[in-house]
C-alpha positions in Angstrom: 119.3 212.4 140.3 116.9 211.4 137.4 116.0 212.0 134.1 112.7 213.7 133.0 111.1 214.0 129.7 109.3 217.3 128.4 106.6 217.7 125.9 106.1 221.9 124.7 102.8 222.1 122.6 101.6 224.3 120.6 98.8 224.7 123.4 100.5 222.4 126.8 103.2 222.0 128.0 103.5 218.5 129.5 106.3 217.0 131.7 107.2 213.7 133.5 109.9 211.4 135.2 111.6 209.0 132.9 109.8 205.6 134.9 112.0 202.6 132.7 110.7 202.9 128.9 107.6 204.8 129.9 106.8 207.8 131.4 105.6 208.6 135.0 103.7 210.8 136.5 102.5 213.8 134.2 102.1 217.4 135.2 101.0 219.6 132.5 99.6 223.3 132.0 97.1 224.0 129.6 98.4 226.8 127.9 102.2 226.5 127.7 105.4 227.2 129.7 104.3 231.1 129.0 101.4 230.1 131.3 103.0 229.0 134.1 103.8 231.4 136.8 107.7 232.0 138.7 106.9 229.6 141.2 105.7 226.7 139.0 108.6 227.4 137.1 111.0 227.7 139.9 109.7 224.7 141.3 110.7 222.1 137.5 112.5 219.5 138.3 116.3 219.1 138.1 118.6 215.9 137.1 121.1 214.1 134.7 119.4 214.5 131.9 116.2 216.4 130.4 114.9 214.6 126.9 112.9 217.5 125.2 110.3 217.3 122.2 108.7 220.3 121.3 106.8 221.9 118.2 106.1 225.4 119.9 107.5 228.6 118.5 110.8 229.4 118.4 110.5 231.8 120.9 108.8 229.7 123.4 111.2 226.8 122.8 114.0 228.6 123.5 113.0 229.6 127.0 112.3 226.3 128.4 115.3 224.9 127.0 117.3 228.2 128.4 115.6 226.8 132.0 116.4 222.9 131.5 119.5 223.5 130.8 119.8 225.5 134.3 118.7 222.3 135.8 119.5 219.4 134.0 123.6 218.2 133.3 122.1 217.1 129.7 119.7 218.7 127.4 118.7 216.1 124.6 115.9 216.6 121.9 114.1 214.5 120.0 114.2 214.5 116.8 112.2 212.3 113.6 114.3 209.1 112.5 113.3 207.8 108.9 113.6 204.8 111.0 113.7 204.0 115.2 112.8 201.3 117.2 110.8 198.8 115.0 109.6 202.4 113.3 109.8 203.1 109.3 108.5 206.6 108.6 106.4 207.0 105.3 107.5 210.6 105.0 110.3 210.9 101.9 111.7 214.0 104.2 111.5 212.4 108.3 112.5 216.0 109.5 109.0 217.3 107.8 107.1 214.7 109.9 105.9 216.9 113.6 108.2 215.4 116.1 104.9 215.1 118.3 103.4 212.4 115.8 106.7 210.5 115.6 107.2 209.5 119.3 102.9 208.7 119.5 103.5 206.4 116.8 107.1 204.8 118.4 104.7 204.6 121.5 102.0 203.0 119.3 104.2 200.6 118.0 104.8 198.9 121.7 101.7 197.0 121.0 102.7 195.2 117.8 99.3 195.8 116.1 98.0 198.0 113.4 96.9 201.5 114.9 95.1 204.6 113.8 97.0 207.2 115.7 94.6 210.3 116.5 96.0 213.3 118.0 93.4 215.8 118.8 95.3 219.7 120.1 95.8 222.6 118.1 95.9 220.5 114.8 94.0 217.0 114.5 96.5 214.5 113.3 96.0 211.0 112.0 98.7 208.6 111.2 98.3 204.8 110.1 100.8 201.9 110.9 100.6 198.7 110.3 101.3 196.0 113.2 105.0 195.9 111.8 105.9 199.3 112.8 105.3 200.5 109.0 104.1 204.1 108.8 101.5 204.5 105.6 101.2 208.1 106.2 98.3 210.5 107.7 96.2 213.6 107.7 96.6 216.9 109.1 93.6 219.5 109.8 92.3 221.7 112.4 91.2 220.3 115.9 87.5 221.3 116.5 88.7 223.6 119.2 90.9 225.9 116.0 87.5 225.4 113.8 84.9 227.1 116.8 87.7 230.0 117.2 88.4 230.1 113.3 84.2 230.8 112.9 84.8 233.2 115.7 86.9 235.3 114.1 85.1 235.9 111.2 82.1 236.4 112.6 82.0 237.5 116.4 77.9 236.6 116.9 79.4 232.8 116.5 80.5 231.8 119.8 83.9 230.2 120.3 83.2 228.0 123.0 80.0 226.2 124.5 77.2 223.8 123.6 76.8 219.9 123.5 77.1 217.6 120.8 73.5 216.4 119.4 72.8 214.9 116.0 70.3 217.3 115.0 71.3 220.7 117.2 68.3 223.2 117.6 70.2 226.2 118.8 73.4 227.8 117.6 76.0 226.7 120.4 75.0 223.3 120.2 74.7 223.2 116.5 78.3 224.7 116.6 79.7 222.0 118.9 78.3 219.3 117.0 79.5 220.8 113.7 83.4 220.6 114.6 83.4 218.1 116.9 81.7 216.0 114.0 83.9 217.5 111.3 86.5 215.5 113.3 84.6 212.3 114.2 84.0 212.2 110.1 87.2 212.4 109.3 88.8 209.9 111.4 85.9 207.4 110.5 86.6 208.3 106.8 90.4 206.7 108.3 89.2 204.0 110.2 87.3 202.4 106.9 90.2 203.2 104.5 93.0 202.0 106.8 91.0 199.2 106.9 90.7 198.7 102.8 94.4 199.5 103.4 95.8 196.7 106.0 93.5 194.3 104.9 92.2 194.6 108.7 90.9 197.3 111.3 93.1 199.0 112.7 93.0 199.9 116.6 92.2 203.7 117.2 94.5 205.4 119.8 93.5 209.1 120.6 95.7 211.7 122.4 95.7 215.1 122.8 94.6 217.9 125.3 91.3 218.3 123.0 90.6 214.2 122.4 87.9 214.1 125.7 85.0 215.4 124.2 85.4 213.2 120.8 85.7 209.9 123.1 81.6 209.2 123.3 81.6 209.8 119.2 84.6 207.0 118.7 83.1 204.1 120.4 85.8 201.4 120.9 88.6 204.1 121.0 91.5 203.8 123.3 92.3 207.2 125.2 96.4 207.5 125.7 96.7 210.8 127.1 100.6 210.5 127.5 100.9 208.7 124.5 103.7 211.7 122.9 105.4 211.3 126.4 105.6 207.5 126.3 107.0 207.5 123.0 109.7 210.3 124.2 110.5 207.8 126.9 111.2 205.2 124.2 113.4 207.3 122.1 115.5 208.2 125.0 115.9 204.6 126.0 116.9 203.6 122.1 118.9 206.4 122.3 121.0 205.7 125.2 121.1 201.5 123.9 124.9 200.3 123.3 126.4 201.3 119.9 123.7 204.3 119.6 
């Protein structure tokens, strides 16, 4: 038997064997454990214990854990600490901080350095920590993915998907593109330089998310840690589980 660690998104659902203080292998599905047909479902693993972190609906959340706990002898979820594993949260209320950005920053904090954390899904989140595990607080807007689908629905003729990036676009898909996607970029270079003025130093950017891909050429020197919430779920299970927890 083994113990697995499960991610539900607003937009994936992620999942992956608890490998020592990391995690292994990942399977995910782009649009959530509603996506997912009988058979994938049928075929989740089972073990001793499943460690869950999830910021989907209600709804949603409750059907996964209804299944892990058909599978799994213990269902534990996650949960933001004001403080866990060299971790201080800025947040006056922990509980008001997205569970999601709490374990990337535990997992962030592995490499004893100050980090820009950048998670790119349904939101874009930015969180800055300095290399003692000091959390100085973040940002919250929409991914570009929300802003293309957002224009969409106010005017239809705007398309919600499509184009390439280009500085100066000369047609409307491209010109869309390059408009969110560099909405984004600005905002976390606006981070980047006052993180810096911050800390004294630059930080390290670390980008995650099911939506960070196409913003990787536009951040040059950014570090891509697609299982970077997962990682940090692994952590928290393992200082869960430490003697005298």
């Amino acid at each position: 038997m083994s113990d697995w660690l499960f991610d539900l998104g607003n937009s994936r659902f992620k999942f992956a064997p608890l490998d020592g203080a990391t995690a292994g292998s990942v399977q995910a599905w782009a649009h959530g454990a509603e996506a997912m047909t009988a058979a994938a479902l049928d075929a989740l693993p089972r073990g001793d214990t499943a460690w869950v972190a999830s910021v989907a609906a209600p709804a949603l959340t409750a059907t996964v854990m209804e299944l892990l706990h058909a599978r799994f002898a213990r269902v534990q979820v996650a949960r933001t600490l004001p403080a866990c594993a060299g971790v201080t949260i800025a947040y006056a209320r922990p509980e008001k901080l997205g569970v999601d950005r709490f374990l990337a920053l535990l997992a962030a904090a592995t490499g004893q350095r100050p980090v820009l954390v950048v998670g790119v899904g349904t939101a874009l989140t930015i969180d800055l920590m300095d290399a003692g595990g000091r959390h100085l607080g973040g940002r919250i807007g929409a991914s570009p993915t929300v802003m293309r689908e957002a224009l969409h629905a106010r005017a239809a003729q705007l398309p919600a998907s499509g184009g390439d990036y280009a500085e100066f676009a000369n047609d409307t898909a491209d010109a869309l593109a390059s408009g969110c996607d560099g909405a984004a970029v600005a905002l976390v270079e606006r981070s980047l330089r006052h993180g810096a003025d911050l800390l004294g130093t630059a930080p390290s950017l670390l980008v995650h998310g099911g939506g960070a891909v196409p913003l990787l050429p536009l951040l040059p020197g950014a570090e891509y840690r697609p299982a970077l919430v997962l990682d940090g779920l692994a952590r928290w299970a393992v200082h869960a589980q430490a003697p005298g927890r």
